[in-house]
C-alpha positions in Angstrom: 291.3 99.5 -251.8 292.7 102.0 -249.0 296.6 102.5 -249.6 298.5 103.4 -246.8 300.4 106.8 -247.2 303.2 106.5 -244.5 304.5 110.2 -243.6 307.6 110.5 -241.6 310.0 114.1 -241.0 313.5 113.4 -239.9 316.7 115.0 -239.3 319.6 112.8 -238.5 317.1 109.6 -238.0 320.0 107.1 -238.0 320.2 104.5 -236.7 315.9 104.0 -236.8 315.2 105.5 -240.4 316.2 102.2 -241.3 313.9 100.0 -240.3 310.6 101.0 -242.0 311.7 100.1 -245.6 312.6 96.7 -245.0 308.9 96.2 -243.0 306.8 98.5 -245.5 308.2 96.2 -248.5 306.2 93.1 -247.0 302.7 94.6 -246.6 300.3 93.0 -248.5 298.7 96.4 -250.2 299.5 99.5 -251.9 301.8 102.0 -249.9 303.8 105.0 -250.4 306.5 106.1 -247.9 306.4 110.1 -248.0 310.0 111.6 -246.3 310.7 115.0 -245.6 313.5 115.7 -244.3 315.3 119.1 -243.7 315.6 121.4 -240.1 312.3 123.2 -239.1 312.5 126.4 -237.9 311.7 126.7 -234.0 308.6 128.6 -235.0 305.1 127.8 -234.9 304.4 124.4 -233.0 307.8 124.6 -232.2 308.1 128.0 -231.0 307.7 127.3 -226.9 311.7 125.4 -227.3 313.0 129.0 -228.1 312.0 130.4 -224.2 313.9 126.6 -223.1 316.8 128.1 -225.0 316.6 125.6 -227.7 318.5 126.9 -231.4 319.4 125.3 -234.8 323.5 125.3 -234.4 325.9 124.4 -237.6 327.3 121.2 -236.4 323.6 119.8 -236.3 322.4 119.7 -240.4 324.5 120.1 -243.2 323.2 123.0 -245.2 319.8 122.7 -243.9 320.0 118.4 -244.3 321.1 115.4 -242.0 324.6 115.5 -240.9 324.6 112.0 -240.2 324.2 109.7 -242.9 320.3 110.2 -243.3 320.4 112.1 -246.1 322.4 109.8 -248.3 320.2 106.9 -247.3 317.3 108.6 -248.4 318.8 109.6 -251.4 319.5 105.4 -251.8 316.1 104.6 -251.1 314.3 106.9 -253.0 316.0 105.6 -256.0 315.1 102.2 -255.2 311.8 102.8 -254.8 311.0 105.7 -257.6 306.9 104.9 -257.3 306.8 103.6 -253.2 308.9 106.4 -251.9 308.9 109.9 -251.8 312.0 112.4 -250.2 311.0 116.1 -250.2 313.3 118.5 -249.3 313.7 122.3 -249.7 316.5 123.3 -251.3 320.3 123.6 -249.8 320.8 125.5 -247.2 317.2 126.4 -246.8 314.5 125.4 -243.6 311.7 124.5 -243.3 309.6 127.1 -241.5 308.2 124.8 -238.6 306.9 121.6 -238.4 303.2 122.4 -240.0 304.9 123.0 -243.0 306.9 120.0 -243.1 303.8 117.9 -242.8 301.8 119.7 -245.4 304.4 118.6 -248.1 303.1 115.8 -248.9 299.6 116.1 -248.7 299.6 117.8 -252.8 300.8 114.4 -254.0 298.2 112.2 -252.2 295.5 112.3 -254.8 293.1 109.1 -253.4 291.2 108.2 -250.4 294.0 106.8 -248.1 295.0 106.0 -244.4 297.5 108.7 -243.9 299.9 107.0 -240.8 302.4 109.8 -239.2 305.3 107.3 -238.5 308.2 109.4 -237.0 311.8 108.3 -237.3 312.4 106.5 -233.8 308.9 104.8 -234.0 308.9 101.4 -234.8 305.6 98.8 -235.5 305.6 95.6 -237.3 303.8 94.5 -240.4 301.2 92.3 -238.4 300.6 95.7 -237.0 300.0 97.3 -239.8 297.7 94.8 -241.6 295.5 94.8 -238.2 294.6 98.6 -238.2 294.4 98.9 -241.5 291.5 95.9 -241.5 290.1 97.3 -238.8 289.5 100.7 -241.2 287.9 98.6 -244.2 285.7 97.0 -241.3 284.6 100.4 -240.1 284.3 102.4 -242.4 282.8 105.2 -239.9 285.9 105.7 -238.0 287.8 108.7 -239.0 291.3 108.5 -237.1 292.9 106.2 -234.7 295.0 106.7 -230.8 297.9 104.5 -229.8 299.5 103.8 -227.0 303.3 103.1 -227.1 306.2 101.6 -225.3 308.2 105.2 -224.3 311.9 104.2 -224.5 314.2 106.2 -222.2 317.3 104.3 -223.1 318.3 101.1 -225.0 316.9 98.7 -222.0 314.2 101.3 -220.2 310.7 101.9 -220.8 308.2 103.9 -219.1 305.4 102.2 -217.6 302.4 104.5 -217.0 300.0 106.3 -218.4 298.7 109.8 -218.5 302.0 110.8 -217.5 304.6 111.6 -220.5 305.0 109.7 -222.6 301.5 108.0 -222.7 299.2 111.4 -222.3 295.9 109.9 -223.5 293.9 113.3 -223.6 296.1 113.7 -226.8 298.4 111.0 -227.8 299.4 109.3 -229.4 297.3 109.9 -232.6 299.0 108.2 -235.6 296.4 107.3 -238.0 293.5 109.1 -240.0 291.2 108.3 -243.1 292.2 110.9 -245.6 290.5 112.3 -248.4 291.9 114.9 -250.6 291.2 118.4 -249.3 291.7 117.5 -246.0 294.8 119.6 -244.5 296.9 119.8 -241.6 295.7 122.5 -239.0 298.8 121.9 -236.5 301.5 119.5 -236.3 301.9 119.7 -232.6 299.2 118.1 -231.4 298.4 116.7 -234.9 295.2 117.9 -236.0 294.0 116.7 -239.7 291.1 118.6 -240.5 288.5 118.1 -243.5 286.4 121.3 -244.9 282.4 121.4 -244.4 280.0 122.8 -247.1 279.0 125.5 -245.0 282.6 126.6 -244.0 283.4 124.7 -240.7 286.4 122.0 -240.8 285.8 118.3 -238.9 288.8 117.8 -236.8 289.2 113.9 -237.6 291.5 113.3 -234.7 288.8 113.8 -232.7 285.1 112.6 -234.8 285.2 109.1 -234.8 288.4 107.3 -233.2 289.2 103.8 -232.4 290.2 104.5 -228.8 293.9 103.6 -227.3 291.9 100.8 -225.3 290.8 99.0 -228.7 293.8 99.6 -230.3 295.5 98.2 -227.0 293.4 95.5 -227.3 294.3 94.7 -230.7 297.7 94.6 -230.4 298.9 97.8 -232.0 301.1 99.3 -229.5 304.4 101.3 -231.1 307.4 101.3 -229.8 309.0 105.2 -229.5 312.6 104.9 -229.4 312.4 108.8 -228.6 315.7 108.8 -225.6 317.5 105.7 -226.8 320.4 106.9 -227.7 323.3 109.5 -226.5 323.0 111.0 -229.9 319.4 111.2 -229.9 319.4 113.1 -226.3 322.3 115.1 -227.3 320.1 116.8 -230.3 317.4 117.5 -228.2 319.5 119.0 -225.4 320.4 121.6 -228.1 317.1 121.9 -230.1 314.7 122.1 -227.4 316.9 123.1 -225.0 317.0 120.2 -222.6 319.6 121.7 -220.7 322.4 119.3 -219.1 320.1 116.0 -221.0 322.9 113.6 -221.8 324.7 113.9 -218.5 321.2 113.1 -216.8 320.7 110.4 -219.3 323.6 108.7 -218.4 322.8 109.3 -214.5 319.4 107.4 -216.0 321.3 104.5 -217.8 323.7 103.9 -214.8 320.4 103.7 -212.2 318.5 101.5 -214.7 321.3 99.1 -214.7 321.0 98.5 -210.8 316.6 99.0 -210.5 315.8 95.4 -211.0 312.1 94.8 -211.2 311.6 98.4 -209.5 311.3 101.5 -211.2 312.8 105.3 -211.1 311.2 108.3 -211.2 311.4 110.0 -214.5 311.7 113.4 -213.1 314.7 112.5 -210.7 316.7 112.7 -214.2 315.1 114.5 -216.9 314.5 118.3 -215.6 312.1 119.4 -218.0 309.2 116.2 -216.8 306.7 117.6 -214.3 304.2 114.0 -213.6 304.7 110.5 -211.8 306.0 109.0 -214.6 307.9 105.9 -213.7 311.1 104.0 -215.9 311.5 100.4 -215.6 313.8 98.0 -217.4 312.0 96.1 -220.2 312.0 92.9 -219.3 310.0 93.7 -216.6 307.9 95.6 -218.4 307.3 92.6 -220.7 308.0 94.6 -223.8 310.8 92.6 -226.5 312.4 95.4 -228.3 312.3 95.7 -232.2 315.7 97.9 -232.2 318.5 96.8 -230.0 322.7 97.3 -229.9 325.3 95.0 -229.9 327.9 95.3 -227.5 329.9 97.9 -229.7 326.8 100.1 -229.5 325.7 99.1 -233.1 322.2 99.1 -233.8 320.3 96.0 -235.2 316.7 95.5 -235.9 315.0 92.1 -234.4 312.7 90.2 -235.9 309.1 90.6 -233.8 307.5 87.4 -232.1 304.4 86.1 -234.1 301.4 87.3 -232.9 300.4 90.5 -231.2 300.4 90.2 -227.9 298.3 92.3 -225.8 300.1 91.7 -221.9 302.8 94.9 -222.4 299.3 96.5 -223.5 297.8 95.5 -220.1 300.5 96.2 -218.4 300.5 99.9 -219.7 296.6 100.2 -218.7 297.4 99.2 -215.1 296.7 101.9 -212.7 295.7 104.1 -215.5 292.6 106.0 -213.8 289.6 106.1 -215.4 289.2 106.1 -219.2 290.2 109.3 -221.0 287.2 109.1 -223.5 283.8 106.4 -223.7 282.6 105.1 -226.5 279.0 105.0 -227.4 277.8 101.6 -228.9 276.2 101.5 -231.6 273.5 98.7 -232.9 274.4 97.7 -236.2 277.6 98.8 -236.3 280.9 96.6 -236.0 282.8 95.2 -233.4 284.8 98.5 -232.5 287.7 96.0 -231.5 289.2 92.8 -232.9 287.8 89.9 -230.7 289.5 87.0 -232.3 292.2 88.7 -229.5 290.0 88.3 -227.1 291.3 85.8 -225.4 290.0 86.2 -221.1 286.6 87.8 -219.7 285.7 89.2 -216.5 282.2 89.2 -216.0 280.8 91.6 -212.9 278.0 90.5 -211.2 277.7 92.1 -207.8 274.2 92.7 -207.2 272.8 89.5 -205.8 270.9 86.3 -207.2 268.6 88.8 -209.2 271.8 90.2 -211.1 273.3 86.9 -212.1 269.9 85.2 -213.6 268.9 88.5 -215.5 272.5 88.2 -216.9 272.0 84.6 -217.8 271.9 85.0 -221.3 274.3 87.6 -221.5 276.3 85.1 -220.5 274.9 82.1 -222.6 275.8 84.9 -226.2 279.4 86.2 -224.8 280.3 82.5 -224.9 278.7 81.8 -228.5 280.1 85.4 -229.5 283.7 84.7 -227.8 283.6 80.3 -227.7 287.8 80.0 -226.9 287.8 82.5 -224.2 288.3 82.0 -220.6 285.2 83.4 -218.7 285.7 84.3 -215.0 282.3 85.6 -213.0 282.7 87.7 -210.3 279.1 87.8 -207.5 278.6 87.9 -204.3 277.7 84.9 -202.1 274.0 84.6 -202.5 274.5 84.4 -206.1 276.5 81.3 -206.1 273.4 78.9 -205.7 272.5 80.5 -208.9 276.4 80.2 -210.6 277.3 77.1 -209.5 276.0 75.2 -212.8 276.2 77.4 -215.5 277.5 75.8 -218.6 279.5 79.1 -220.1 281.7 80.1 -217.1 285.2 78.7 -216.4 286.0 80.0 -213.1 283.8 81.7 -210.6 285.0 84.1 -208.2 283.1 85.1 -204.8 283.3 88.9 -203.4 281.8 90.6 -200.4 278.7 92.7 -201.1 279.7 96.2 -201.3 275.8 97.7 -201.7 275.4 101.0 -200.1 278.9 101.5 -198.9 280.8 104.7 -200.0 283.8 104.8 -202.5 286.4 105.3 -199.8 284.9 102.6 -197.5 287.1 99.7 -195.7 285.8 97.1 -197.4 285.5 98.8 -200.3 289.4 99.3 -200.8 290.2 96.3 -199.4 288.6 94.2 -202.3 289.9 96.8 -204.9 293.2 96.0 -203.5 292.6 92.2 -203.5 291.5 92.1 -207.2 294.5 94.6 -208.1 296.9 91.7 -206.6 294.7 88.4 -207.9 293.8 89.8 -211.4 295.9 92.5 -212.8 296.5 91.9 -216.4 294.3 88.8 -216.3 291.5 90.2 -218.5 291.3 91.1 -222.7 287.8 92.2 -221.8 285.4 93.1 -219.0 281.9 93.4 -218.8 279.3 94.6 -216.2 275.9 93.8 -218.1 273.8 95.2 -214.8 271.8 98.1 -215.9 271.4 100.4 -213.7 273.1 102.3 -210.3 276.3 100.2 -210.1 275.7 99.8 -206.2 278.7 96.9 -206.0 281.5 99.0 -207.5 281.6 96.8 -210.6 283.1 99.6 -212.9 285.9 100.2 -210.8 286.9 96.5 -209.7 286.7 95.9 -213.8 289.5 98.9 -213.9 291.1 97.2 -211.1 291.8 94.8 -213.4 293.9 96.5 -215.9 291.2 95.2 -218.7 291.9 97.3 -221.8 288.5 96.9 -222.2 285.4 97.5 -219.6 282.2 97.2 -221.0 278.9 98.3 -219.1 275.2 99.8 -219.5 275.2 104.0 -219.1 274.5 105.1 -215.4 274.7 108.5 -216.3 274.7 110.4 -212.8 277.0 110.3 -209.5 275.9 108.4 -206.3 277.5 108.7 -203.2 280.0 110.3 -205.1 281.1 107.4 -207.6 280.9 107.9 -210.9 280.6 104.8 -212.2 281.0 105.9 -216.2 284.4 107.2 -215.9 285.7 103.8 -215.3 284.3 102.3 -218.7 285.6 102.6 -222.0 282.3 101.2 -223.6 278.4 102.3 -222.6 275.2 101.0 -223.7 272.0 101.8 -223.0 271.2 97.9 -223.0 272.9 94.7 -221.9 271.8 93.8 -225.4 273.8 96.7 -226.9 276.9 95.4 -224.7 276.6 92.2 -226.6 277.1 94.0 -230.4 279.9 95.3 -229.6 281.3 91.7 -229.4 279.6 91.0 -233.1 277.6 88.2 -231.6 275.2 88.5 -234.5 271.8 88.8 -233.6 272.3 88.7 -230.0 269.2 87.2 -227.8 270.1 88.3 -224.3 266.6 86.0 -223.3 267.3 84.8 -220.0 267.7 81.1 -218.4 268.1 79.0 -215.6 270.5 76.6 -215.3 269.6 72.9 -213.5 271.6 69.2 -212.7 270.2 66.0 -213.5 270.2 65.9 -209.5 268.2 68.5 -209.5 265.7 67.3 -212.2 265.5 64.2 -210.5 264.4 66.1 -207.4 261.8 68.3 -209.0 259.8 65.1 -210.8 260.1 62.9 -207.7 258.1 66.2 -205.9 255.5 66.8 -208.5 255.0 63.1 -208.8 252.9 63.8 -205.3 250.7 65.9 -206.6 247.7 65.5 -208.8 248.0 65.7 -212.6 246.0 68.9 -213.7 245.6 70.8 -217.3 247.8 73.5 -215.9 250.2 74.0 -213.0 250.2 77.8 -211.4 253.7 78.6 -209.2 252.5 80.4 -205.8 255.3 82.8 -204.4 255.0 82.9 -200.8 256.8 85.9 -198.4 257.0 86.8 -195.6 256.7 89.9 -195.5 254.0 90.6 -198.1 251.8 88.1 -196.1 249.2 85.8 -197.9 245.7 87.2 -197.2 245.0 87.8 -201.1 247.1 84.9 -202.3 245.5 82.5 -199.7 242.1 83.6 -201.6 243.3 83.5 -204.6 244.7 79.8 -203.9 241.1 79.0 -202.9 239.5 80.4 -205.9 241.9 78.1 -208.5 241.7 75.0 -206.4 237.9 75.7 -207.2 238.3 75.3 -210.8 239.5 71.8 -211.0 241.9 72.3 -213.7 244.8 74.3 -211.9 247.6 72.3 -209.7 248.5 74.9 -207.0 253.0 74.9 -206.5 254.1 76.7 -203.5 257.0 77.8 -203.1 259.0 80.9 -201.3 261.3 81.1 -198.3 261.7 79.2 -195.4 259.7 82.0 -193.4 256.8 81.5 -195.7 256.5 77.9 -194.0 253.5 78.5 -192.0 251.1 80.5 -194.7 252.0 77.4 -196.7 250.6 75.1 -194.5 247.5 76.8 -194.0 246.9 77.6 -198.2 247.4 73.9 -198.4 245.3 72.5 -195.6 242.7 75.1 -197.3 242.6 73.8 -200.8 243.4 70.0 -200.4 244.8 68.0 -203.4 244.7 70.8 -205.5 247.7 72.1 -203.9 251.9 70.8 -203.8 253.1 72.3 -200.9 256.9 72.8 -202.0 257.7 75.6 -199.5 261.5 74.5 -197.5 261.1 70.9 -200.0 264.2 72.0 -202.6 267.4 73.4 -203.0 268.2 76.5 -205.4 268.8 74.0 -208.4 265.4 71.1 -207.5 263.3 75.0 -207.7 264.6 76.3 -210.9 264.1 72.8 -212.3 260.3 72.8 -210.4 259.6 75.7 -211.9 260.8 75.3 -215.5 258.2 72.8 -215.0 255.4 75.2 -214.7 253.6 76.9 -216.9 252.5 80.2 -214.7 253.9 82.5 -211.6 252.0 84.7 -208.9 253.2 86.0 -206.2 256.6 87.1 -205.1 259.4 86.1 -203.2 263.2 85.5 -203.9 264.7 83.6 -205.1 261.4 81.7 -206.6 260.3 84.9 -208.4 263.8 85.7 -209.7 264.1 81.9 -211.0 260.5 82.2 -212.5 261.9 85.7 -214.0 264.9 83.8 -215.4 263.0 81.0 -216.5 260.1 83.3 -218.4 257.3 81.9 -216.7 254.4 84.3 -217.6 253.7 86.7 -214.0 249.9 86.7 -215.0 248.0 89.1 -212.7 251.0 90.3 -210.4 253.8 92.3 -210.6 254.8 95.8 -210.1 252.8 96.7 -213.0 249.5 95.6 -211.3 249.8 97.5 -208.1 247.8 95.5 -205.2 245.6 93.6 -207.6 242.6 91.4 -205.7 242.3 88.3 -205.8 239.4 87.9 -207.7 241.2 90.4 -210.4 244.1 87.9 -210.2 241.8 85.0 -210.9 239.7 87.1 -213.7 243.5 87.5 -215.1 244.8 83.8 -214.8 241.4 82.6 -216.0 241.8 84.6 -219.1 245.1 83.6 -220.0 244.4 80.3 -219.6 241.3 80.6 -222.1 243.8 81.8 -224.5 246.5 78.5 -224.2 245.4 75.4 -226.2 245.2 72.3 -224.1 
């Protein structure tokens, strides 16, 4: 079933205490609101505000409770709700001694197998929210805990837009959510840590085991919004109890500057003393974030109704110059999507490493689109894979970049196309992908996080080169492009590749072979170049002999002349095809064959793509003969029924 057990501490929470009853009542399963409300000693977590000069004066509680209005709103919801809500207090005049006891309160009267959801006062989310992650638990039944970004509010109308900064430190918040079990106890409240006892006398930090990540939460939607400075009366607390000293004056310095920023933003640190980083205010709107909580022109509070649907832009926007992912996730076959992808609603697929990349990734692409069938696709290669792009049947838009192969991270070029997909595609991507297994030698990983994709998907490289290391730019690693494709919940996933082909270039590819002589079976010669054609000359010789083999050649316009000669050798045995087609009349020519030797790009990539058999050559054959390539070709072909 899974109940929820909400568990909030507050001290004068008003005006934001009074939101979550109103959204709790229209979840669709079991909840309990757990309340404790009361001042906590500065001891403990809490200790470090005493050296700030932070105390606990008079005119703050009222005998050890809420001085404004809190406590008797409690008091009129717990009696409204005698089974769904829970106030524990200690009694008047009495404190709590820290936080870590506050949070422990609770945990006596939660006797099932719950999501336990730390929701302070000034943090608001919305029922859609709610009934997302919670699914997302029953549909992963491994994950133990769950991270969140949130929208940091720094007054009614600014936000703070970046991460890893305060606010939004990803190495440790904002961790809301965990899978409880009875037993389980709180270790320490600042950073929250949930721990569950071992057999053998160790405790599993659950925080930390298994988490959804705050890029597939971000992709889901589920992104708070922490009304922590939005009030005067909020700052004027912590001024006192954590010793903020001079915080409303350089609030209101912050309020009057917001007013006047526009679409720029304001150093956090300019105004708030006690912040360190780079973190950045701006006003909401251009932050694309609609608050949930908002005052009328007296100042009055009121609570707005959220916009259907989750949207994941403000998400996006958050992840935008974010630096590389905090933690990875290891995919695992057979286990669920780790993020929703009916959200999933653009792709960026990286393809940077030539011709070669693009076909092996053909039917990576052919089960992203079956996994993902609404989404916008976008490729991004380099020019001499367009030839092979230009008809595929699951991309949308295709997108041309320089190739970047053996040039270091802080080279030209290099930042120059960072900066161009920062301007063209930031916050255009749910999702990327860079399916290439392998060194990424075009900077895929970090384009994808130029992006601001939530979500970057790619095989394991494992080890620096030139300095780059391409992991720390992925959320997601597999050790297969196959694995890359689970994570989408494609089912059983058949990365098998393809080739893609026009009726043009059908019509082009019959019209050739109708030159030749019909024959049992029809053997694809790769010519290059620069391997020569000594052995494959031979070997052309040798089939031609046999009477039942039509000899295709085909390779690169410098493979011309050893063409001409390996056809004036073996007569009408052989279709010289050498210079004769375009990238789309080959890959249909050689869908039409049943066989490939040789080598040569881009025939032997298409005959890769295509999965023509590569009977007595390849890398795994060394410098084979040609008589061993005959004794090969002649024994596969014993084995094929006519």
């Amino acid at each position: 079933m899974l109940p929820v057990h909400f568990l909030t501490i507050v001290l004068n929470g008003d005006p934001f205490i009074r939101y979550h009853l109103e959204m709790f009542r229209q979840l669709p399963f079991p909840w309990h609101w757990h309340i404790v409300e009361g001042v906590a000693e500065l001891v403990n977590d809490t200790a470090w505000s005493v050296t700030h000069g932070g105390r606990v004066p008079q005119h703050l509680h009222r005998d050890g409770r809420s001085s404004d209005g809190t406590t008797e709103y409690l008091d009129r919801i717990a009696e409204a709700e005698p089974g769904r809500v829970s106030v524990h207090r200690k009694p008047p005049g009495v404190f709590w001694q820290g936080k870590l006891e506050m949070v422990s309160a609770p945990l006596a009267a939660m006797t099932e197998e719950c999501l336990l959801w730390q929701v302070d006062a000034d943090e608001l989310w919305t029922v859609e929210q709610i009934v997302r992650a919670r699914r997302m638990f029953l549909e992963s039944p491994s994950r133990t805990a769950a991270l969140y970004l949130c929208h940091f509010f720094v007054g009614p109308s600014l936000v703070l837009d970046r991460l890893d900064g305060y606010g939004n430190h990803r190495s440790y918040e904002w961790l809301r959510t965990w899978r409880y079990r009875p037993g389980d106890y709180w270790q320490s409240h600042e950073p929250p840590r949930l721990v569950r006892p071992q057999p053998e006398g160790a405790v599993v930090e659950l925080g930390a085991a298994n988490p959804f990540l705050h890029e597939e939460t971000a992709a889901a939607g589920l992104v708070f919004q922490h009304f922590a400075y939005a009030t005067r009366e909020q700052v004027a607390f912590k001024e006192v109890y954590y010793g903020y000293d001079g915080a409303v004056g350089r609030w209101e310095s912050l309020q009057a500057a917001g007013r006047s920023v526009g679409g720029g933003a304001l150093p956090l640190r300019d105004f708030f003393l006690w912040v360190t980083d780079a973190a950045t205010v701006t006003r909401v709107e251009h932050a694309l974030v609609e608050p949930l909580a908002r005052p009328d022109a007296d100042g009055r509070w009121g609570f707005v109704p959220p916009a259907r649907g989750a949207a994941t832009a403000p998400a996006v926007a958050l992840l935008r110059n974010s630096g590389p992912a905090v933690r990875r996730r290891t995919l695992v076959p057979g286990e669920p999507p780790p993020f929703p992808t009916d959200l999933i609603g653009s792709v960026g697929v990286f393809l940077l490493d030539g011709a070669d990349a693009a076909l092996r990734a053909s039917g990576v692409l052919r089960e992203l689109r079956r996994a993902l069938p609404l989404a916008r696709i976008t490729v991004f290669a380099t020019p001499d894979a367009e030839a092979a792009l230009a008809l595929c049947p699951y991309v949308n838009q295709r997108v041309t970049l320089p190739s970047l192969t053996g040039r270091a991270p802080d080279d030209a070029l290099v930042t120059a196309v960072r900066e161009e997909i920062g301007e063209r595609f930031d916050g255009a991507f749910d999702l990327a992908i860079n399916p290439v297994r392998g060194e990424d030698a075009g900077f895929a990983n970090r384009l994808m996080q130029d992006t601001g994709a939530p979500l970057r998907l790619g095989c394991r490289v494992g080890r620096p080169v030139r300095g780059y290391y391409a992991d720390a730019f992925l959320t997601h690693v597999a050790p297969t492009p196959a694995g890359l494709l689970g994570a989408l919940g494609a089912g059983d996933a058949d990365p098998a590749t393809e080739v893609w082909t026009s009726p043009a270039g059908e019509r082009a590819a019959a019209a050739l072979l109708a030159e030749g002589v019909p024959a049992r079976w029809r053997c694809a010669v790769g010519l290059s170049a620069a391997t020569g054609s000594g052995t494959l000359a031979e070997l052309c010789r040798r089939l031609a002999a046999r009477g039942d083999t039509a000899l295709v050649l085909v390779g690169e316009e410098a493979a011309r002349g050893a063409a001409a000669r390996i056809a004036g050798e073996t007569g009408a045995a052989c279709l010289n095809a050498v210079g004769r087609l375009g990238f789309d009349g080959l890959s249909a020519l050689l869908r039409r064959c049943d066989l490939f030797v040789g080598t040569g790009a881009p025939a032997e990539d298409i005959a890769v793509a295509a999965r023509l058999p590569m009977v007595g050559t390849g890398p795994q054959h060394g410098d084979p003969t040609a008589e061993a390539m005959e004794g090969a070709i002649a024994a596969w072909l014993a084995d094929r029924a006519y």
